[in-house]
C-alpha positions as CSV (number, residue, x, y, z in Angstrom):
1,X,28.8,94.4,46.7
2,X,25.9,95.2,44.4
3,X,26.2,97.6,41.5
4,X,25.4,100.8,42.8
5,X,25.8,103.1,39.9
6,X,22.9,101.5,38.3
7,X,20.8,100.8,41.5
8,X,18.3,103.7,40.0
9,X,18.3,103.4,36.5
10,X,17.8,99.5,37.1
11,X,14.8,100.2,39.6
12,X,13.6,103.1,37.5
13,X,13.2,100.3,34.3
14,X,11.8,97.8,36.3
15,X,8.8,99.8,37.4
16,X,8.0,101.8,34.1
17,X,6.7,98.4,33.4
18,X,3.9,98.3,36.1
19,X,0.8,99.5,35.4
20,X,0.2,100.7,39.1
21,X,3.4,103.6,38.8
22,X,2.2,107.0,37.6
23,X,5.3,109.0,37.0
24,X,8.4,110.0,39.0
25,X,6.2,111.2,42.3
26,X,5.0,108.0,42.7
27,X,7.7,106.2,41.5
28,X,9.6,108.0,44.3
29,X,6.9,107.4,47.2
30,X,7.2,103.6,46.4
31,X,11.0,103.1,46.8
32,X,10.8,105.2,49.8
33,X,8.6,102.4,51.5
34,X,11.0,100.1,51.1
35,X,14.2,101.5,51.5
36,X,13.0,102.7,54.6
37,X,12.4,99.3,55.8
38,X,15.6,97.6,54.2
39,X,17.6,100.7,56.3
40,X,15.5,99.6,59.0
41,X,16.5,96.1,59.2
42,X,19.3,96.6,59.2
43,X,19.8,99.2,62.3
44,X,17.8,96.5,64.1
45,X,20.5,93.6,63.6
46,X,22.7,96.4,64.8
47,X,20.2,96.8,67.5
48,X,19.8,93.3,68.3
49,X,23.5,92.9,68.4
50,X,24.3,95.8,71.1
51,X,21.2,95.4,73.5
52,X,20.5,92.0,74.9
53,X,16.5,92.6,75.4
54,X,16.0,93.9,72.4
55,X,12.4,93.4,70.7
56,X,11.3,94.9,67.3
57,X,8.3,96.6,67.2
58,X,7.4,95.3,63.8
59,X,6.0,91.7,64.1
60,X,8.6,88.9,63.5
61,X,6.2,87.6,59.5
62,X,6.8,91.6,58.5
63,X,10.0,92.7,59.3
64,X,12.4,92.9,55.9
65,X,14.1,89.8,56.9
66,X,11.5,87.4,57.1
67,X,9.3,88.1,54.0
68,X,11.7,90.4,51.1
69,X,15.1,88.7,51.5
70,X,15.3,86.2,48.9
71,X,18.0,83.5,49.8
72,X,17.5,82.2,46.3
73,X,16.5,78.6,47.4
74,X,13.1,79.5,45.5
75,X,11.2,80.0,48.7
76,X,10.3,83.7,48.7
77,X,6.8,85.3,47.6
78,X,5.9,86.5,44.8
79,X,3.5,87.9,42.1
80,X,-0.2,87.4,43.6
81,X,1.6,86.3,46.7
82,X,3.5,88.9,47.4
83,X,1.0,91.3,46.4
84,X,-1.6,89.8,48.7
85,X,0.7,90.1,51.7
86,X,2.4,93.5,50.7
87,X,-1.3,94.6,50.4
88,X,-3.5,92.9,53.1
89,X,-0.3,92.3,55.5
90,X,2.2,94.6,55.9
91,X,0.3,97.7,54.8
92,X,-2.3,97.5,57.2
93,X,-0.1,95.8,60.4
94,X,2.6,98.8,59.8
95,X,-0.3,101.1,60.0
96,X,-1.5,100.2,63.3
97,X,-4.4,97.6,62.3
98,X,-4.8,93.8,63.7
99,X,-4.6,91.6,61.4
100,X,-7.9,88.9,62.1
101,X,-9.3,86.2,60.9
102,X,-13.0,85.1,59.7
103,X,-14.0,84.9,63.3
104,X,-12.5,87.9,64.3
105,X,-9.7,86.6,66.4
106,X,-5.9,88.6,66.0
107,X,-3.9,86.5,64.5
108,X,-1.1,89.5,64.1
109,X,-1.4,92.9,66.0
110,X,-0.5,96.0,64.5
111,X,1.7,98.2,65.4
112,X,1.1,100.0,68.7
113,X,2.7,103.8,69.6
114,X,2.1,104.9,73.0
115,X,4.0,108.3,74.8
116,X,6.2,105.9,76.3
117,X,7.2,104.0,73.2
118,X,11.0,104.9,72.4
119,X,11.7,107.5,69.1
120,X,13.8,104.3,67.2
121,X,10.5,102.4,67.1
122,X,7.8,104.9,66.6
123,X,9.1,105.8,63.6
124,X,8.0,102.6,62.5
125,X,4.3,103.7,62.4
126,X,4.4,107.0,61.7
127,X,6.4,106.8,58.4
128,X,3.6,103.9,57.8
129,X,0.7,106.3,58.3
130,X,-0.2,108.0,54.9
131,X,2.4,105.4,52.7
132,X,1.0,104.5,49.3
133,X,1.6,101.1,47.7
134,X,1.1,101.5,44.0
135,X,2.6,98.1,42.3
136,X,0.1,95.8,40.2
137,X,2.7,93.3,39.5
138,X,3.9,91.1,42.3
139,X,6.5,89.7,39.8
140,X,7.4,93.6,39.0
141,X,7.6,94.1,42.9
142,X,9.7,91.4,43.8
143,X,12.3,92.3,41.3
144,X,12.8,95.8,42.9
145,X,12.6,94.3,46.4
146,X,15.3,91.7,45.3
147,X,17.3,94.9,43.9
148,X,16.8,97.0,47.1
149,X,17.7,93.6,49.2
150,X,20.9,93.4,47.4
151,X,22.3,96.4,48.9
152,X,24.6,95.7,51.7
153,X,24.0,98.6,54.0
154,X,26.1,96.7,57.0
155,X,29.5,97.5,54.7
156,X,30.5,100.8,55.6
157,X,31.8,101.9,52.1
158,X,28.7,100.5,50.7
159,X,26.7,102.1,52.8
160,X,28.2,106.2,52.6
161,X,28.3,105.6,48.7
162,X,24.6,104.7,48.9
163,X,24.1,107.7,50.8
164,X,25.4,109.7,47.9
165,X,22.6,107.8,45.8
166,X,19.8,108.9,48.4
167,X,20.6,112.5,47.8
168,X,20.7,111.7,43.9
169,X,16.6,110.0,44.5
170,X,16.1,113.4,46.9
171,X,17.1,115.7,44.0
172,X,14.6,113.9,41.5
173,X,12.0,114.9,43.8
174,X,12.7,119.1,42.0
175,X,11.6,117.9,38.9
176,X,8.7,115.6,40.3
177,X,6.0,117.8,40.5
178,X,4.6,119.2,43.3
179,X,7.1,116.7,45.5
180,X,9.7,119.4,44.6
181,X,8.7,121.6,47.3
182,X,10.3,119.6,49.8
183,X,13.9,119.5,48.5
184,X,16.2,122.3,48.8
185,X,19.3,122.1,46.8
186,X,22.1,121.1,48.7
187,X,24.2,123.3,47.9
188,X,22.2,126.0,49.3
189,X,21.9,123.8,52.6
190,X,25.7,123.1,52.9
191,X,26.3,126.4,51.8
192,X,24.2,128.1,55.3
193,X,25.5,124.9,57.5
194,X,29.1,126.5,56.7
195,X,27.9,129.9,57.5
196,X,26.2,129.2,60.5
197,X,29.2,127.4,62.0
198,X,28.1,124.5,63.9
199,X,29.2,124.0,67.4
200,X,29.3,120.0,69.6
201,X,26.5,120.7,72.3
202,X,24.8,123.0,70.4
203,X,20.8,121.8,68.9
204,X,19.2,123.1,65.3
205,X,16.0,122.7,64.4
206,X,14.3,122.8,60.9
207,X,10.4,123.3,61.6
208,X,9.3,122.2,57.8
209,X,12.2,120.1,57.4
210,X,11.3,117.8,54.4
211,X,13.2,115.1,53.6
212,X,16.2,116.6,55.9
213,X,18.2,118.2,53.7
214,X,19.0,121.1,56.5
215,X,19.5,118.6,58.9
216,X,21.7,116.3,56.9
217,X,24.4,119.4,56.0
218,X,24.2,120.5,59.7
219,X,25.2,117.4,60.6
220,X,27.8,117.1,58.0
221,X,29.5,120.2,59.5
222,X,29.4,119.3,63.0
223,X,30.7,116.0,62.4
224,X,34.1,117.3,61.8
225,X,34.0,118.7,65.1
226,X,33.4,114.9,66.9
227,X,36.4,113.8,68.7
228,X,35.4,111.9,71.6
229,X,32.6,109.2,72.8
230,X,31.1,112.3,75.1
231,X,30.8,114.4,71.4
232,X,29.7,111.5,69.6
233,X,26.5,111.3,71.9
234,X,26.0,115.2,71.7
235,X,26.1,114.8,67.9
236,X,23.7,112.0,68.0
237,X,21.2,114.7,70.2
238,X,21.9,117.4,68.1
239,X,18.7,118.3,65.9
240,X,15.2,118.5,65.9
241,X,12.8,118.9,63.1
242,X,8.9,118.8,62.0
243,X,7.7,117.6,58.9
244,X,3.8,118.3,58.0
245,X,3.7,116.0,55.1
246,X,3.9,112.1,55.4
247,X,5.8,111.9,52.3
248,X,8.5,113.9,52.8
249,X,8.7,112.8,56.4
250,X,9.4,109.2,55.3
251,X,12.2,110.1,53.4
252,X,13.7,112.3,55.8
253,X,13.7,109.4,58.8
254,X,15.6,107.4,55.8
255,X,18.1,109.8,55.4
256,X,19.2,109.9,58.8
257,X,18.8,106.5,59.5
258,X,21.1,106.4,56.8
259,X,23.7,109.3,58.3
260,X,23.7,107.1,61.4
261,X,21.3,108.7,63.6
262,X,20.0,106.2,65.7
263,X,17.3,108.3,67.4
264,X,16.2,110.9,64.4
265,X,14.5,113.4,66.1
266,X,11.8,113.9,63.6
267,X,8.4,114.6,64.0
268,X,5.1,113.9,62.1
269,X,3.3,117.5,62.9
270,X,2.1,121.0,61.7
271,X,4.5,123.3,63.4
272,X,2.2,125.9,63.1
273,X,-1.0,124.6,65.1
274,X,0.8,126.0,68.3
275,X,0.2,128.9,70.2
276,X,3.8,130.7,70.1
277,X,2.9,132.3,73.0
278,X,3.0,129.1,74.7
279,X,6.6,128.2,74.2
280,X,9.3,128.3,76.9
281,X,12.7,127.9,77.1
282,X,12.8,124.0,76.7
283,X,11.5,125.0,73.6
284,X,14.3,127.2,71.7
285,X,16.8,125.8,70.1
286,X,20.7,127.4,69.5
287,X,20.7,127.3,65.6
288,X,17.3,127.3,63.0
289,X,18.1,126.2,59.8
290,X,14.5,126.7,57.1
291,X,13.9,126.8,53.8
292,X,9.7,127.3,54.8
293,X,7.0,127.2,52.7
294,X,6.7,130.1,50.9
295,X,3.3,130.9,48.2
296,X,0.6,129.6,50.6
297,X,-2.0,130.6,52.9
298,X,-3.1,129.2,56.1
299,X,-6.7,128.7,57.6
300,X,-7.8,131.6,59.8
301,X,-7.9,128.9,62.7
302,X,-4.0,129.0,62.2
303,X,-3.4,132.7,62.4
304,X,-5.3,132.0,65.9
305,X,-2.0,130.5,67.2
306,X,-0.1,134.3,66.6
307,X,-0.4,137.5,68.0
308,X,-2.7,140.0,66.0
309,X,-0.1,142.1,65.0
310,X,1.7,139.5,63.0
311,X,-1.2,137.0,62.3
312,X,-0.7,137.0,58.4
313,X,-1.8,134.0,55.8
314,X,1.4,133.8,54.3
315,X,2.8,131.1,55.5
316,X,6.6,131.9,55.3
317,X,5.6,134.9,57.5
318,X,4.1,132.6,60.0
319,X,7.3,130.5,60.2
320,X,9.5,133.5,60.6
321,X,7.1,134.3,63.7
322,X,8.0,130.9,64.8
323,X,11.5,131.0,64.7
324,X,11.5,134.5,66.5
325,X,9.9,132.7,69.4
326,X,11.9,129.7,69.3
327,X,15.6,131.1,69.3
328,X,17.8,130.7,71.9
329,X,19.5,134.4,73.6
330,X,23.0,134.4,71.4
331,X,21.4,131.9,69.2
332,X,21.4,131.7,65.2
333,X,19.4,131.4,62.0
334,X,19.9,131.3,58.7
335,X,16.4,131.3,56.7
336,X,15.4,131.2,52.8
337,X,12.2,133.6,52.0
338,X,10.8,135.1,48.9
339,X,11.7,138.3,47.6
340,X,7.6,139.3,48.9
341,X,8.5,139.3,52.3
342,X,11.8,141.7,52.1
343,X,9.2,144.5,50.0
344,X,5.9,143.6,51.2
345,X,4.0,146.4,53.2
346,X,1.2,144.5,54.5
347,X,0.7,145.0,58.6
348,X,1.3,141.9,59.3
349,X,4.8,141.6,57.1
350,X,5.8,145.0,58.2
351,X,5.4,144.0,62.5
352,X,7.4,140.9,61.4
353,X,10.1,143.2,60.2
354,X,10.0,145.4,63.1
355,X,10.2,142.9,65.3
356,X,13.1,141.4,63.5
357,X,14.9,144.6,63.6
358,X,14.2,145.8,67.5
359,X,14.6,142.3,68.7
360,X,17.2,140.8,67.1
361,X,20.3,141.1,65.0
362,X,19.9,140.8,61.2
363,X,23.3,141.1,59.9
364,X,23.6,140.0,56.4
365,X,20.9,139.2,53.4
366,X,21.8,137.1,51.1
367,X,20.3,137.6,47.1
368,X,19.9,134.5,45.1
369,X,19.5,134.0,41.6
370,X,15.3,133.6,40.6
371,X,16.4,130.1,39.0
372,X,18.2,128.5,42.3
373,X,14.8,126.3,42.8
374,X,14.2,125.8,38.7
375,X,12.6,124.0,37.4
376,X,9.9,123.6,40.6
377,X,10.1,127.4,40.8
378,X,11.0,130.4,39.7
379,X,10.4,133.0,42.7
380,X,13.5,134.4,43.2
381,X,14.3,133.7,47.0
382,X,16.6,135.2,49.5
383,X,19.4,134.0,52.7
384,X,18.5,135.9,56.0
385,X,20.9,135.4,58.6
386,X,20.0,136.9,62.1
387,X,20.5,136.2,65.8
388,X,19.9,136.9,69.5
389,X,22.2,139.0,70.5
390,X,20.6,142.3,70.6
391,X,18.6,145.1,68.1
392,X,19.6,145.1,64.5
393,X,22.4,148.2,64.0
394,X,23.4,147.6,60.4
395,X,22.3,145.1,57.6
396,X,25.3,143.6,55.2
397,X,23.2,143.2,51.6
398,X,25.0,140.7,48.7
399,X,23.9,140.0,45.4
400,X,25.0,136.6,44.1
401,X,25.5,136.9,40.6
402,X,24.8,133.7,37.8
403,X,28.1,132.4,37.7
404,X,30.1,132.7,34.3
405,X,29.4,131.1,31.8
406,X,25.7,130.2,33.3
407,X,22.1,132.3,32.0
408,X,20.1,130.1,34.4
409,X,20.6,126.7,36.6
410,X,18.8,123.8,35.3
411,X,18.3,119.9,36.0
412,X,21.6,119.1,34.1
413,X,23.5,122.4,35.3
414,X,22.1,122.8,39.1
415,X,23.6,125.4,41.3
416,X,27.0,124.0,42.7
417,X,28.6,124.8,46.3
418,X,31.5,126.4,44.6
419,X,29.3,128.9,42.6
420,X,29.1,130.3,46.9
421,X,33.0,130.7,46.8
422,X,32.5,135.2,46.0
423,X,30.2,135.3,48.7
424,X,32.3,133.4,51.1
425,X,35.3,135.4,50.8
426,X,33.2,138.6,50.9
427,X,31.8,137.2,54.4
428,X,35.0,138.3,56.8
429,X,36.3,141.1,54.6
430,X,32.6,143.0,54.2
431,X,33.3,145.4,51.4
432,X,30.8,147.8,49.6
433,X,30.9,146.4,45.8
434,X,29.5,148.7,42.8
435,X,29.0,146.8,39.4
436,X,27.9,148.7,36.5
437,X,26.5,151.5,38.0
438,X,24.3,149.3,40.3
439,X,24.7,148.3,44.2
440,X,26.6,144.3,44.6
441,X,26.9,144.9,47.8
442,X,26.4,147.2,50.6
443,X,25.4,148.1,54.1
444,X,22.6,150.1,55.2
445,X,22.1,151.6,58.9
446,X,18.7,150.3,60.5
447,X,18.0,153.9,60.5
448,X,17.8,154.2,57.2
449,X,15.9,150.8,56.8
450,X,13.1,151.8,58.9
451,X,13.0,155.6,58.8
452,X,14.1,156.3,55.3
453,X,13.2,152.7,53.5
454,X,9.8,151.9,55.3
455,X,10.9,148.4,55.8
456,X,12.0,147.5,52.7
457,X,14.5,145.2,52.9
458,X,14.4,144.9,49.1
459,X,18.1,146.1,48.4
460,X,21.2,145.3,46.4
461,X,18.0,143.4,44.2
462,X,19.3,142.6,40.4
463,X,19.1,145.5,38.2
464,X,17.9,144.1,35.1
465,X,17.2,141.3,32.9
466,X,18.5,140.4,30.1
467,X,16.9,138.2,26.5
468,X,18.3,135.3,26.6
469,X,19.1,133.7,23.4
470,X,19.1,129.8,24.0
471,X,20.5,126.8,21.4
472,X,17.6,124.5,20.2
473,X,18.5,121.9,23.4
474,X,18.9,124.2,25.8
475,X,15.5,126.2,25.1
476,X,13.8,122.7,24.9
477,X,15.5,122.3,28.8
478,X,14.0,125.3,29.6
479,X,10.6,124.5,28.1
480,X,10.1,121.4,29.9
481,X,11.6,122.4,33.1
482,X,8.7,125.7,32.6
483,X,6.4,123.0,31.7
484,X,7.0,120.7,35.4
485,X,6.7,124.1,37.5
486,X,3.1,125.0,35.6
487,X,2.2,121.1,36.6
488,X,3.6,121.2,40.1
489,X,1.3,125.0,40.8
490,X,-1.8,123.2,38.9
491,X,-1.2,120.1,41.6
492,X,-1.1,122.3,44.4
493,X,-4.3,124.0,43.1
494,X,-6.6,120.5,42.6
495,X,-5.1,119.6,45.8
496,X,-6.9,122.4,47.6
497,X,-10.0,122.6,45.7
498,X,-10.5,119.0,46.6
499,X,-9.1,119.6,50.2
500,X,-12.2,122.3,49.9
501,X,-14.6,120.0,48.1
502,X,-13.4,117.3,50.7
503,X,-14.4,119.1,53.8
504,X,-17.8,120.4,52.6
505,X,-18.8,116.8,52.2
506,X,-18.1,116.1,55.9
C-alpha cells in the first residue's frame, strides 16, 4: 500500500520542478488527466473481469497499463520518450484523431463516440476533449506517473481513503484561482443532501454540477438506504448532472468513478442552450441539488431559450428558471443563490419570484455567512429549499450565525458540517428567534412577501458588521485569501475580453 498521506505533497514537489506547471490551476488540470485514467484502468480490469466480450475503447499502446505502469525491469518510457508519446500519442488518439504515418496510412485510430456508444466508454473522449498537458520534463512526468501508478485503487481500504484525498485535491481548487468556482464546500453539500432526504428510486440532478460535489453527498446519503441488489441498481441510476466546462467535468467523472458509479451520468453541455419550453416529463427529475453560477451574464442568444417574462442575463436567474421547469409534481430542491436575487427588483428577477411563489412551495431560506465561499468569494449567498406541491403559503427565514469563536472561515479554518448543527435542530421545531433586537429567525405569510414586501425575500439578513481586529498571521490569511479572489475576478475578466477579441477575429 503506497503512502497515501503524502501522495500530494510528494506530487506537489515533484512538479514545482517542471518548467511547464504554472501554479495550483494547472497543477490541478495535470493530475486530473492522469488520475482519471489510472481510475480508469482500473474499472476496466473490473470490467474485463465481469463481462466476457469486453473491449476497451482506448486502444490496447494507450491504455494506463500498457505505457505508465512501470514493472521496474527498466523497460518503461521516459523523459523525451515519454513526452513524445504523452504528447503526439495519447493526447491526440484520446481526443478523437488517427494516429498516421508519413504516407498517411492509420496506424492507431482515435477514439470514436457515436449515439450508440455506451456512457462507461464515452467518457473516455469527452473528458479528453479540452485536457491540457503541461509537463516539459519526461523524467519529471514519469516520476508522478510512477507515484499515481503506485496507488492500489483495486484494495478497497485503499481505495475509500483515496477518496478522502480526491476531496482534499477538489478543495485546493477554492484557492486556485478562477478554478474555485466549481467547488462548493462540502459541508454546504452534505449539509442540503441531509435536508433534502434522499429516497432509493428517487433521481437528482445538478445542472452545473462541477466536479460533483452535489452529486457525491447525495449519494453519500442514499447510500445508507441500499439494502438489496434491486436498490444497489436504483442507487447506481440515481443522478444526472451537466457540466459546461471541460475541466471541472474531468474531475467530476473521477470522482464518481471513484464513489463506484459505473455509468456516471454526466454530461459535457450548456444546460442553458435549451428551450425550457421544450422539456417534458422524461425530463424532470425528483430532487435538484445547485450551487449555479452566480455574477455572470449570458449572450442574448441564451435568454432566447426563456420566456420573455423571465429572460434575464443573470445567470443564476436563468438556472432557477431551469429548475422550475425541470421538477418533478411533489418533487424537491435545495439551491444556493446570491443575496441579489432574494432583493433584486428587476422584471425579470421579480417574474422569477412570482412564479416561485404561485407555483411552488418555498418553505424555508436559509442565510449564510458572506465568507462560506472565501477566499474565491465573498458574495454572501443563501439555501432556498422549495418543492412541487402546491403555491407558497408561508416562508421559514434563518440566519446562520459565525460560529463561536470564528470572525470569518478561511483556507485553514473552512466552514465544518457541525457549524449546521443550530440550524438542524431548529428545522422540526420551527421557532421565531429574536437576537439583540434583530430577527434570527422567523416566518412571513406570502401575503406579506408579495403584497407588503414587493418580493423581497431579503429577510432575517445580518444586522451589522463588525471591525475586526486580526493578529499579524491571521490578517496576512486574510490578505492573501483577498488577494486570490481579486486574481480569480481579473481571470474571469481576460477570459471574456479575449473570448470577445476571439470571436471578432472569426
Amino acid at each position: 500500500m503506497s503512502n497515501l498521506s503524502g501522495f500530494v505533497k510528494r506530487i506537489r514537489d515533484i512538479m514545482r520542478n517542471d518548467a511547464g506547471i504554472n501554479g495550483d490551476a494547472q497543477r490541478i488540470e495535470q493530475i486530473a488527466w492522469m488520475l482519471f485514467l489510472k481510475v480508469y484502468d482500473v474499472k476496466e480490469q473490473d470490467w474485463e473481469f465481469d463481462e466476457e466480450d469486453y473491449e476497451s475503447i482506448i486502444p490496447e499502446v494507450c491504455r494506463w497499463q500498457n505505457w505508465a505502469h512501470d514493472d521496474k525491469s527498466g523497460d518503461a518510457m521516459t523523459g523525451d520518450q515519454l513526452l513524445d508519446f504523452v504528447n503526439n500519442t495519447l493526447f491526440p488518439v484520446l481526443k478523437g484523431r488517427d494516429l498516421k504515418d508519413s504516407e498517411g496510412k492509420v496506424i492507431i485510430e482515435g477514439v470514436k463516440v457515436t449515439s450508440e456508444t455506451p456512457i462507461k466508454k464515452s467518457i473516455v473522449q469527452t473528458t479528453f476533449a479540452d485536457a491540457n498537458q503541461y509537463m516539459k520534463d519526461g523524467v519529471l512526468l514519469r516520476q508522478v506517473i510512477n507515484e499515481i501508478d503506485d496507488l492500489d485503487l483495486s484494495d478497497y481500504e485503499e481505495s475509500h481513503a483515496f477518496g478522502d484525498i480526491y476531496e482534499s485535491i477538489l478543495k485546493e481548487l477554492q484557492s486556485a484561482g478562477s478554478a474555485g468556482e466549481f467547488y462548493t464546500p462540502r459541508a454546504v453539500t452534505d449539509f442540503m443532501a441531509q435536508m433534502i432526504k434522499p429516497k432509493i428510486g428517487e433521481e437528482m440532478a445538478d445542472f452545473a454540477c462541477g466536479t460533483g460535489g452535489f452529486i457525491t453527498s447525495w449519494l453519500k446519503e442514499l447510500e445508507k438506504q441500499v439494502k438489496t441488489t434491486e436498490d444497489q441498481e436504483k442507487y447506481g441510476k440515481s443522478i444526472y448532472g451537466i457540466e459546461k466546462k471541460q475541466f471541472p467535468y474531468m474531475l467530476c467523472i473521477t470522482n464518481l468513478l471513484l464513489h463506484g458509479l459505473d455509468i456516471p451520468r454526466v454530461f459535457h453541455g450548456n444546460t442553458l442552450l435549451k428551450d425550457v419550453l421544450e422539456y417534458t416529463d422524461d425530463d424532470r427529475f425528483d430532487v435538484i441539488l445547485m450551487n449555479p453560477p452566480y455574477g455572470g451574464n449570458e449572450k442574448a442568444d441564451v435568454k432566447n431559450h426563456f420566456p420573455d417574462d423571465i429572460a434575464s442575463s443573470e445567470t443564476a436567474d436563468l438556472f432557477m428558471a431551469v429548475m422550475m421547469y425541470r421538477l418533478k409534481k411533489d418533487g424537491r430542491v435545495a439551491v444556493i443563490l446570491p443575496d441579489g436575487f432574494l432583493f433584486g427588483t428587476d422584471n425579470a428577477k421579480v417574474n422569477i419570484k412570482k412564479k416561485l411563489l404561485s407555483e411552488f412551495n418555498l418553505h424555508t431560506i436559509v442565510r449564510m455567512p458572506g465568507s462560506v465561499f472565501a477566499p474565491y468569494t465573498s458574495i454572501t449567498t443563501n439555501i432556498l429549499f422549495f418543492d412541487r406541491t402546491g403555491a407558497t403559503e408561508e416562508t421559514w427565514f434563518y440566519r446562520l450565525d459565525m460560529p463561536e469563536g470564528y470572525k470569518h472561515f478561511s483556507k485553514t479554518k473552512p466552514m465544518k458540517l457541525e457549524h449546521f448543527a443550530p440550524v438542524m435542530e431548529w428545522w422540526n421545531n420551527r421557532q421565531a428567534i429574536t437576537v439583540d433586537g434583530f430577527d434570527k429567525a422567523k416566518c412571513f405569510t406570502v401575503k406579506q412577501l408579495t403584497e407588503e414586501l414587493g418580493y423581497n425575500l431579503d429577510q432575517c439578513g445580518y444586522p451589522h458588521v463588525e471591525e475586526e481586529i486580526l493578529d499579524p498571521m491571521d490578517l496576512i490569511q486574510r490578505y492573501q485569501e483577498e488577494r486570490a479572489s481579486l486574481n480569480a475576478e481579473i481571470d474571469r475578466v481576460l477570459a471574456d475580453i479575449t473570448a470577445i477579441l476571439g470571436g471578432a477575429q472569426e
